[in-house]
ROVODO-19891 format. One line per field, with one value per residue (C-alpha): residue number from 1; x, y negated, z. Coordinates in pm, whole numbers, plus 50000, padded with zeros to 5 digits. Example, Ala and Ser with C-alpha at 12.3 -4.5 7.8 and 13.67 -1.06 7.14 Angstrom:
// ROVODO-19891
num: [1_2]
east: [51230_51367]
north: [50450_50106]
up: [50780_50714]
//
This chain:
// ROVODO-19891
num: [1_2_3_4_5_6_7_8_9_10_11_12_13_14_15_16_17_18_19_20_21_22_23_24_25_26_27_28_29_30_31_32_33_34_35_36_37_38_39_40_41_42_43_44_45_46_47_48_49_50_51_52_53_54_55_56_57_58_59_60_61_62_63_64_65_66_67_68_69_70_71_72_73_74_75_76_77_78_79_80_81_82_83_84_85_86_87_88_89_90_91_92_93_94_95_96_97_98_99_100_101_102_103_104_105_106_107_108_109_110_111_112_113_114_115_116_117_118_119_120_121_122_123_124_125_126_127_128_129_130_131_132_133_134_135_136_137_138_139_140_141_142_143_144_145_146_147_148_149_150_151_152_153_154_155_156_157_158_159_160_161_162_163_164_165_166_167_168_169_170_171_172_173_174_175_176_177_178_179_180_181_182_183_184_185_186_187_188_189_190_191_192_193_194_195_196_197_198_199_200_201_202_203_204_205_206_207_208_209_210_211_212_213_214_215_216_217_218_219_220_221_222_223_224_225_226_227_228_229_230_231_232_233_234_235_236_237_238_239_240_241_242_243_244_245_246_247_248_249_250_251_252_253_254_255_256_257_258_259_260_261_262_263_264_265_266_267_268_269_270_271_272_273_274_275_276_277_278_279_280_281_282_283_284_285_286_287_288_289_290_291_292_293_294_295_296_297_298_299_300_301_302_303_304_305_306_307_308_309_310_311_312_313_314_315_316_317_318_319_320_321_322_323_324_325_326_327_328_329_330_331_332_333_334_335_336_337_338_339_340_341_342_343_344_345_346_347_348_349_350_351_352_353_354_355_356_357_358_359_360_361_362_363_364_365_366_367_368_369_370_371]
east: [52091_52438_52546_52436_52043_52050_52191_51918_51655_51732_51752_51426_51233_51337_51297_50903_50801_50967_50894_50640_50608_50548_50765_51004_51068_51131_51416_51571_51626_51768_51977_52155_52138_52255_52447_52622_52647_52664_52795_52620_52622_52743_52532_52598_52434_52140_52044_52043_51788_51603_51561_51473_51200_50997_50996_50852_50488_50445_50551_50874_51022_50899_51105_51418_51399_51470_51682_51891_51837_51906_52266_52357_52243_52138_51750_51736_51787_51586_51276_51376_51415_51123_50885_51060_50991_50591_50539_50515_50317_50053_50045_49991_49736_49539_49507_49370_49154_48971_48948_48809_48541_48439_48421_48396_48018_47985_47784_48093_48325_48103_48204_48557_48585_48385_48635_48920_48768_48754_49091_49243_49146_49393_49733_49523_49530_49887_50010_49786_49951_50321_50267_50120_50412_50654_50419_50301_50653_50476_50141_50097_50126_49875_49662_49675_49583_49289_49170_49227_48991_48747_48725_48746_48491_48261_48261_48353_48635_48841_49134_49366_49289_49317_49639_49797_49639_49784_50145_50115_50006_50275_50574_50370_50381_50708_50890_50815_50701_50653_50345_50535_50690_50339_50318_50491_50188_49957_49925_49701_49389_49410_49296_49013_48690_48608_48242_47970_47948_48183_48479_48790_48979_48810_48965_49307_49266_49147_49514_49728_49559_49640_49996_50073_50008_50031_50314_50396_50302_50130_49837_49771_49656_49308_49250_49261_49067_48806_48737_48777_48589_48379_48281_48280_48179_48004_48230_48301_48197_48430_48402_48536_48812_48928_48931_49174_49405_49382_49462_49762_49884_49903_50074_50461_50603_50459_50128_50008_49908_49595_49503_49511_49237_49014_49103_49007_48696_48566_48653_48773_49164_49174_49048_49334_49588_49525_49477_49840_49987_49793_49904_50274_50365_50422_50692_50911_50901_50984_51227_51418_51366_51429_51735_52000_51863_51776_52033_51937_51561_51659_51844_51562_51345_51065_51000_51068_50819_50573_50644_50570_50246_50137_50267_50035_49726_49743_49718_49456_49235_49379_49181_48899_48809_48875_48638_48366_48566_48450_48104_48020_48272_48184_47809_47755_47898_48109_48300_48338_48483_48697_48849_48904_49080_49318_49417_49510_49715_49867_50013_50063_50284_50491_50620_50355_50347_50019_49947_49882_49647_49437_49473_49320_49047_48917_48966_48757_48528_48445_48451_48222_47951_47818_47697]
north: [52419_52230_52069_51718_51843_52001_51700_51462_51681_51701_51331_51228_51523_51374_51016_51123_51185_50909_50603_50436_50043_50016_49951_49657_49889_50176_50011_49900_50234_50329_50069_50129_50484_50515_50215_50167_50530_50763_50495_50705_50338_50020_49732_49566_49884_49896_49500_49591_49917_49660_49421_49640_49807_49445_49494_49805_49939_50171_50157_49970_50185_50514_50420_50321_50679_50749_50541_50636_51049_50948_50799_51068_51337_51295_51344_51613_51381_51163_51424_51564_51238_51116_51460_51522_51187_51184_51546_51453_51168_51346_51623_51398_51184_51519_51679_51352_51344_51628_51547_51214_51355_51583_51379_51032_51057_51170_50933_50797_50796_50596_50268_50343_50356_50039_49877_50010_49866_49527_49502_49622_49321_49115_49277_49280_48902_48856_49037_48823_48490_48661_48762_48459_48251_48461_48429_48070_47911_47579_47454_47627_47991_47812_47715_48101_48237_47982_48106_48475_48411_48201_48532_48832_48669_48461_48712_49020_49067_49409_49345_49530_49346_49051_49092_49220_48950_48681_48851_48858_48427_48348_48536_48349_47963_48010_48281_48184_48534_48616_48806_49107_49148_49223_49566_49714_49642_49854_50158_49933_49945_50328_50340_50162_50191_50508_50561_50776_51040_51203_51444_51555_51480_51115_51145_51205_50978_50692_50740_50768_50424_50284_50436_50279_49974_49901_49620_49458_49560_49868_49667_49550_49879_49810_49597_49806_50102_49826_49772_50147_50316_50056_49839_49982_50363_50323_50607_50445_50162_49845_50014_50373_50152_50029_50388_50479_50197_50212_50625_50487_50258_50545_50799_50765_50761_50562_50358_50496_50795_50603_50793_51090_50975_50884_51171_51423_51181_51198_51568_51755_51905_51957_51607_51524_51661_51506_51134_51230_51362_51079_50784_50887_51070_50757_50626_50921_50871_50488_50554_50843_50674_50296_50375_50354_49958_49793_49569_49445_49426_49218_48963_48912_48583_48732_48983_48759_48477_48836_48978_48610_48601_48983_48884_48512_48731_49037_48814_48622_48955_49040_48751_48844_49165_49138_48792_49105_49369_49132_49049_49426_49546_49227_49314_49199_49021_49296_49359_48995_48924_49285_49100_48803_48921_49158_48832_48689_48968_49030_48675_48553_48886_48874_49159_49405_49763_49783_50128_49930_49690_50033_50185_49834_49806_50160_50102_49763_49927_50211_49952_49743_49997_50015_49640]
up: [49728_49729_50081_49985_49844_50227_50397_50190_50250_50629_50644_50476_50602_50980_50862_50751_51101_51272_51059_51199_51160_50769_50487_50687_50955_50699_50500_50831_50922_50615_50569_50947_50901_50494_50481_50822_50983_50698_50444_50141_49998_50046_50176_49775_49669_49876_49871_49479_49531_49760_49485_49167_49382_49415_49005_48928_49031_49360_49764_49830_50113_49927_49613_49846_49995_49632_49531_49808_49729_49322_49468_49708_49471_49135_49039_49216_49530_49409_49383_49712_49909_49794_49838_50152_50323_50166_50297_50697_50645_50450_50689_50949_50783_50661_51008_51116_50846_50944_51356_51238_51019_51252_51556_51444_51460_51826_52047_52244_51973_51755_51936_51986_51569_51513_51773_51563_51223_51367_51558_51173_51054_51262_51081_50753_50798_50920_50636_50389_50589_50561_50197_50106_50248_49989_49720_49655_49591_49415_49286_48956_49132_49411_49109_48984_49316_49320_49009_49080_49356_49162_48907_49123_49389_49159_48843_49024_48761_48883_49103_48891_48575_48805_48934_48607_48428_48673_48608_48205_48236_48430_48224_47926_48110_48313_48148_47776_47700_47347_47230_47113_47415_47579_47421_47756_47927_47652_47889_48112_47869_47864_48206_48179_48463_48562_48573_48687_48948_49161_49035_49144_48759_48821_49182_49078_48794_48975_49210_48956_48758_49080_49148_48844_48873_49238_49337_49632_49973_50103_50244_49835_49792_49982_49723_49431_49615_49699_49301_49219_49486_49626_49379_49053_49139_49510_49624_49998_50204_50329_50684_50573_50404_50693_50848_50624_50677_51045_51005_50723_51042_51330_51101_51006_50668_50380_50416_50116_50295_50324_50006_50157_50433_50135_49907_50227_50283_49925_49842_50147_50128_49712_49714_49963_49797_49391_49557_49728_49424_49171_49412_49439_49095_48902_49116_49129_48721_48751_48980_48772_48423_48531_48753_48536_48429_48754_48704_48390_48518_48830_48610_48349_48370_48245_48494_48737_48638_48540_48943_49088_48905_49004_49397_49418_49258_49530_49794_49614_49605_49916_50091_49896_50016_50355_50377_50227_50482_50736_50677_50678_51015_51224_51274_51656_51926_52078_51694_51720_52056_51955_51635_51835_52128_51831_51634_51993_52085_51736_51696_52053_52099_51825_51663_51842_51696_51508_51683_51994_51807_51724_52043_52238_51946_52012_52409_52372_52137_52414_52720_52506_52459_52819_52792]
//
């Protein structure tokens, strides 16, 4: 392995266990450590990475991790930044896995995981208030979220043909897209629902649908796995959804180890392991194939007008499934008063790691049980 493979291997291995805070806090460490301390790149450089990754599918700060390898070292950094900054994460996320699974259903723990399910909802809602301040820049993308609501809620259309759809009607309204040029989203029908019982090719299948397709934030991915898994194959429950994003929130790296958590739940540590591989593998091809065009991509209308729609949508089904999140986690008074005194705490203290959000919900949740 040449001296720069080793350096970006060191780097992003480190980087994997110490990168807590989500995707934000993620590209702020790379861009002080990358940019301003090791100058691998120049600030020009990285602002461009930051842009191209909002256009293709899959986890912003993963992709930078590989954007930043691809620079330093070719594809081979690219396949080693990104593997070596996944690997801790997943690690992490699998060994909790297995603790939670076997002791989540002790008497006294019981309470302390129904406390953490309800504080979750707090920074599911923040980022849904956040996001949704980005997305909706004027009435006809408010008018598309309404509707995306109106379809995924009312007609239980799938969130993934939801959001894409959204993306493809605004590229045709704002961005004049012509029919022809619709062809590059023809992979999407070849995915179609998944049905029947449970497998571990459906499993890794279902991921890799989803790694596909998945843009904007980390916290979007709920969404799909809510029309997958919950309701079009009955796989999981709202409340073990929200087990695996509060597990995605306490371990470092990439949120999208939340796949792990559900791969592990649904079919133990070969399950684990082909929702980790099916959930990441299609960005470490966009990455290495779309590279060498991200300028070209960030300057065209169309995607632009396409990546508005697709960002107005996942918030739209965002809201959606944590109104149904919440109607099955907020069963009694105590989940209540739990998710009340988390939304408190979240916004009053601004900025508050989400780990301490957790921490007080399964601390309340514990407290709460002797009344």
């Amino acid at each position: 392995m040449s001296n720069s493979l080793k350096e970006i291997f060191l780097y992003f291995f480190r980087l994997g266990f110490v990168a807590f805070g989500g995707p934000a806090a993620h590209v702020a460490m790379l861009e002080e450590d990358l940019v301003q301390k090791r100058k691998w790149l120049t600030e020009e450089e990285f602002l461009d990475y930051m842009g191209a990754t909002n256009l293709i599918p899959g986890p912003n700060s993963t992709e930078m991790t590989m954007h930043c390898g691809y620079h330093r070292g070719g594809a081979a950094g690219l396949f080693i930044a990104g593997m070596s900054f996944i690997f801790p994460a997943v690690l992490l996320t699998l060994i909790v896995a297995y603790f939670f699974e076997e002791y989540s259903q002790i008497a006294w723990v019981e309470p302390m995981v129904d406390g953490i399910k309800a504080a979750v909802l707090s920074f599911i809602a923040a980022a849904i208030l956040k996001l949704g301040k980005k997305a909706v820049k004027d009435n006809f993308l408010l008018v598309v979220g309404l509707m995306v609501i109106a379809t995924n809620f009312f007609l239980g259309i799938n969130e993934i043909y939801c959001i894409l759809g959204a993306g493809i009607i605004v590229a045709l309204i704002k961005g004049k897209l012509l029919y022809k040029q619709l062809n590059s989203f023809a992979i999407i029908p070849l995915f179609g629902i998944i049905g029947g019982s449970f497998s571990q090719a459906k499993l890794f299948l279902i991921f890799l649908k989803v790694g596909a397709v998945l843009f904007g934030s980390g916290y979007v991915l709920f969404a799909y796995l809510n029309g997958e898994l919950i309701d079009n194959l009955g796989w999981l429950t709202h409340p073990d959804l929200v087990e695996a994003i509060a597990i995605g929130q306490v371990t470092p790296g990439p949120v999208l180890s939340t796949a792990t958590f559900v791969g592990y739940k649904l079919g133990g540590v070969s399950g684990a392991c082909l929702a980790t591989i099916g959930i990441f593998l299609p960005s470490f091809f966009y990455v290495w194939l779309l590279n060498p065009l991200l300028k070209k991509m960030k300057q065209s209308p169309i995607l632009q007008c396409f990546l508005q729609g697709v960002n107005v949508a996942a918030v739209a089904v965002m809201l959606v499934v944590t109104y149904e999140m919440g109607r099955s986690i907020l069963i009694d008074w105590k989940t209540i008063l739990i998710c009340a005194l988390s939304f408190f705490v979240y916004f009053y203290f601004k900025g508050i790691n989400t780990l301490w959000i957790i921490l007080g919900g399964a601390v309340g949740g514990f407290i709460l049980s002797y009344f």
